[in-house]
N, C-alpha and C positions, 0 to 999 in steps of 0.2 A: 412666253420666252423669259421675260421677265418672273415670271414666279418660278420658270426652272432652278435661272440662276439664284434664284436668293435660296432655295430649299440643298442645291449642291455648288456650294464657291466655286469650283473649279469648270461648273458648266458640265459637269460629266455623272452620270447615273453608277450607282453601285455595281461590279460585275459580280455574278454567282459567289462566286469563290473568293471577295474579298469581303461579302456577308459571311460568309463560313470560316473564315479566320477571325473576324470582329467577334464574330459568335463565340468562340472557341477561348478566345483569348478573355474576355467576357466572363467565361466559364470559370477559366485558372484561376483568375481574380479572384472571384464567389467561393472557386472551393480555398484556398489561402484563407478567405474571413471566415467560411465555415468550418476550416480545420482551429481556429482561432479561440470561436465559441463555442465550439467542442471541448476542448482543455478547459477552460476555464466554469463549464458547466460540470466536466466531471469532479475538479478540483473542490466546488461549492457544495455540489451531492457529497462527496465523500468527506470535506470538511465540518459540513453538519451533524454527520454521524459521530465526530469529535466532540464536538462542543456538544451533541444533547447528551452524551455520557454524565451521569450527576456526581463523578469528579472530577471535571472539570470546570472550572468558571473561567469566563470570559476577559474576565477584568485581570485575576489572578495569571490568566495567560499572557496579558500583554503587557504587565507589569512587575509578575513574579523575577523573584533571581536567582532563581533554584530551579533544574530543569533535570528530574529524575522523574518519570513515569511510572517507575516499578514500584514507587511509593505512592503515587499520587499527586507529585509536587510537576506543574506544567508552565512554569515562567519561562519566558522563551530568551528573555534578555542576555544569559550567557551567551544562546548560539546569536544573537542577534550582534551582539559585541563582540563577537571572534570576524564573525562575516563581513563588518564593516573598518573593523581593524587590518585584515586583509588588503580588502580591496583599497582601502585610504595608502597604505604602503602600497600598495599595485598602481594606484594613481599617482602618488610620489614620485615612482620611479620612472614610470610608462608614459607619463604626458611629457614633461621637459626630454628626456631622450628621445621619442616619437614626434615631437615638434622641431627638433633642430636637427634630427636626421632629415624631416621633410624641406626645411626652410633651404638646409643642402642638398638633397637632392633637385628641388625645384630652380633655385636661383644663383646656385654655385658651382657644381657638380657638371664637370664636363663627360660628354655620349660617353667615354671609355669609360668611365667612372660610374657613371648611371647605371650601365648594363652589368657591372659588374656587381653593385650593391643590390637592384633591384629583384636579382635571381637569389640572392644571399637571405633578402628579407622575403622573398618568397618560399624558400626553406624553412626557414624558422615557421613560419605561418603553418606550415605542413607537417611539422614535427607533433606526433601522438601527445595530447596532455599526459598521457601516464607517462610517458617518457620525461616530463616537466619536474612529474610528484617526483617520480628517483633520483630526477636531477636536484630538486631540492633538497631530498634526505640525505642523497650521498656528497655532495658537495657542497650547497649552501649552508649547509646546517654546524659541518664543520669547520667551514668557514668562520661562522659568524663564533661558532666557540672559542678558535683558535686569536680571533679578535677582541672579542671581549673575555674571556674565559670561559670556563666548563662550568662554572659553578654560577655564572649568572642566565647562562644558554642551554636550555630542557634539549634534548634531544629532536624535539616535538615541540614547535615551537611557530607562531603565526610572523612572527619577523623573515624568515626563511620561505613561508608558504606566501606572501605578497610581496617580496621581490623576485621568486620566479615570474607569478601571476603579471607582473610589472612586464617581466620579459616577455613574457607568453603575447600580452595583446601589444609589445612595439611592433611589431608588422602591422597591425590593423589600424594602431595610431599614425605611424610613418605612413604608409598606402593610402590611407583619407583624407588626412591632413598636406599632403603634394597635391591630390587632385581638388583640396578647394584652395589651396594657395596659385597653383597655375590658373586656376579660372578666373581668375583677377585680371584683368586687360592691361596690356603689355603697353597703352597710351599712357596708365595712371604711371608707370613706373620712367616712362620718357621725361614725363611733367615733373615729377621728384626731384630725377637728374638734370631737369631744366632751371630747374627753381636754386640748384647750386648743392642739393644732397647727394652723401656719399651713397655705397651701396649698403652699408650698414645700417642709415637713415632710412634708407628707399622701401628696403627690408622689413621695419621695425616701426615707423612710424606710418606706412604707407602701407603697404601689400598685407603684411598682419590685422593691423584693424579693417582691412576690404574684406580679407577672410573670414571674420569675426563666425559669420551666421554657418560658415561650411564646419572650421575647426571649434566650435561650442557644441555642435552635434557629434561631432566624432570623439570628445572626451565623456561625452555623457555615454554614446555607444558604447565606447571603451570600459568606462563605469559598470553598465550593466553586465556585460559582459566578464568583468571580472568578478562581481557581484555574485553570477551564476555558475564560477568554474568550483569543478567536482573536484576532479581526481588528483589536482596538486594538493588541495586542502584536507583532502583523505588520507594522503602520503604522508605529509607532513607537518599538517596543524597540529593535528591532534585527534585520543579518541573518544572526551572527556569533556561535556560541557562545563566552560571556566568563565567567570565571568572574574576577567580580570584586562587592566589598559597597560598593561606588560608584557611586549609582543616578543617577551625572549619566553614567554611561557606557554604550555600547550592547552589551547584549546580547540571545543571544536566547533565548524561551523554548522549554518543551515544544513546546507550541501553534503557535509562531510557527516552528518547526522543520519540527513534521509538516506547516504550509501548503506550505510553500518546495519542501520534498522532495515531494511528494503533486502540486504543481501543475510541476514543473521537469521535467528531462530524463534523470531518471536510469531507468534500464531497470527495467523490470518484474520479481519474484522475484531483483531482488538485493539483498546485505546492506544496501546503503544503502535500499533500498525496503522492505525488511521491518524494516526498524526504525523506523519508525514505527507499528509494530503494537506492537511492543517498550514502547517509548514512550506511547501507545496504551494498551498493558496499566496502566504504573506510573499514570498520571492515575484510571482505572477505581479500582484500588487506594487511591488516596490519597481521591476522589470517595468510595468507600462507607466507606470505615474514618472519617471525618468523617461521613457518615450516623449510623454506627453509635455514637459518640460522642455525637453530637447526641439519638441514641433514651436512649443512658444519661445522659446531663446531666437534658434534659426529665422524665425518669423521679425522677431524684435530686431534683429542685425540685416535681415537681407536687403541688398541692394543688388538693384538694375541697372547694367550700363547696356548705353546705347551702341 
């Protein structure tokens, strides 16, 4: 009896058919990581084929600053410096807006108020990225000329293409950033107001640093995810690797590189066509090593309340 219970806590045996959902579910899991190592096995076969081409070198790739293929020149650092220019303005924008629309939605924002914004920022979240890119050609763009002028602001321009991108992931920054702010226990926030702090102390020096390990993840999400948007940087960066820290001028990204090439006319298993596998590989790269960082941030902040 004794050894039943130690092998099932509950004292109770397995039925049929809750082996065949463990099973099942089991399954989903396996195929998720084998769809996983799939990508990133094809990514290395095809990135291979890049790099044993005998014009390319390796080092000249990850250090060049000229990125024209059709000549032979494969530095990647232009598109490398458009994509992070981007996303650095996409994270300018999208963290501070996406954190204190959360801090109000969680801790200020009364039911009427909630319901009303929560279905607002559920829109946005569902809104087509192409619809993002023409949002930024047709309005951001002249925007920012009509602010700064025409003559400092390209048409085509990465200041325009990462403050949509900005826009794009505030639902996913707001929406993550509420649910690890509410999961902080509602004791720490009595203790705050017991100790003589306002709600803007309780807030601030209290509930945010408890959050720590939820919203470090959710800005690194956010990150990568603006990292990897296509279609506003296609619209609107640019169509022209630039390697320039001038975000009123057009350049183009990873992203907005492998669309051009991928949808244009360049022949199939040639260097210019497998490097976008190339390419391809470094985002995968850049994508999980921000994963990975994000597992050890949240790891570093979490806390257990009893």
């Amino acid at each position: 009896m004794m050894q039943h219970v130690k092998n099932h806590p509950f004292g109770k045996k397995h039925r049929p058919h809750e082996v065949v959902i463990e099973t099942l579910l089991f399954l989903f899991a396996l195929f998720s990581i084998l769809i996983t190592v799939g990508i990133a096995f094809i990514l290395v076969r095809e990135s291979f084929l890049f790099f044993a081409d005998p014009k390319v070198d390796l080092i000249g790739f990850l250090t060049g600053k000229v990125w024209q293929p059709m000549i032979g020149l494969f530095g990647f650092l232009p598109l490398l410096s458009a994509t992070l220019t981007t996303s650095l303005i996409a994270m300018l924008l999208g963290i501070p807006l996406g954190l204190f629309v959360a801090i109000y939605l969680a801790e200020y924002a009364s039911d009427r108020v909630r319901g009303f914004l929560k279905p607002t920022l559920e829109v946005l979240a569902g809104i087509p990225t192409i619809v993002y890119g023409y949002f930024a050609l047709t309005f951001m763009t002249p925007l920012l000329r009509s602010i700064f002028g025409e003559s400092r602001v390209d048409i085509y321009n990465t200041a325009s293409a990462g403050l949509v991108i900005g826009i794009l992931v505030l639902p996913m920054i707001a929406t993550m950033a509420e649910d690890a702010i509410t999961s902080v226990p509602k004791d720490l926030r009595l203790a705050a107001y017991a100790l003589g702090g306002t709600s803007i102390e309780t807030t601030f020096k209290v509930v945010i640093p408890a959050s720590l390990s939820g919203l470090s993840a959710t800005f690194l999400l956010a990150l990568s995810r603006a990292i990897g948007e296509t279609m506003v940087v296609a619209l609107a960066a640019g169509a022209g690797p630039n390697l320039t820290a001038n975000p009123f001028k057009a350049a183009e990204t990873i992203t907005g590189y492998i669309v051009r090439i991928s949808g244009g006319d360049v022949s199939y298993n040639s260097v210019d066509y497998n490097s976008i596998f190339a390419l391809g590989l470094v985002l995968f790269v850049i994508t999980f090593t921000l994963n990975l960082i994000s597992r050890k941030i949240s790891g570093l902040f979490h806390q257990e309340y009893d």
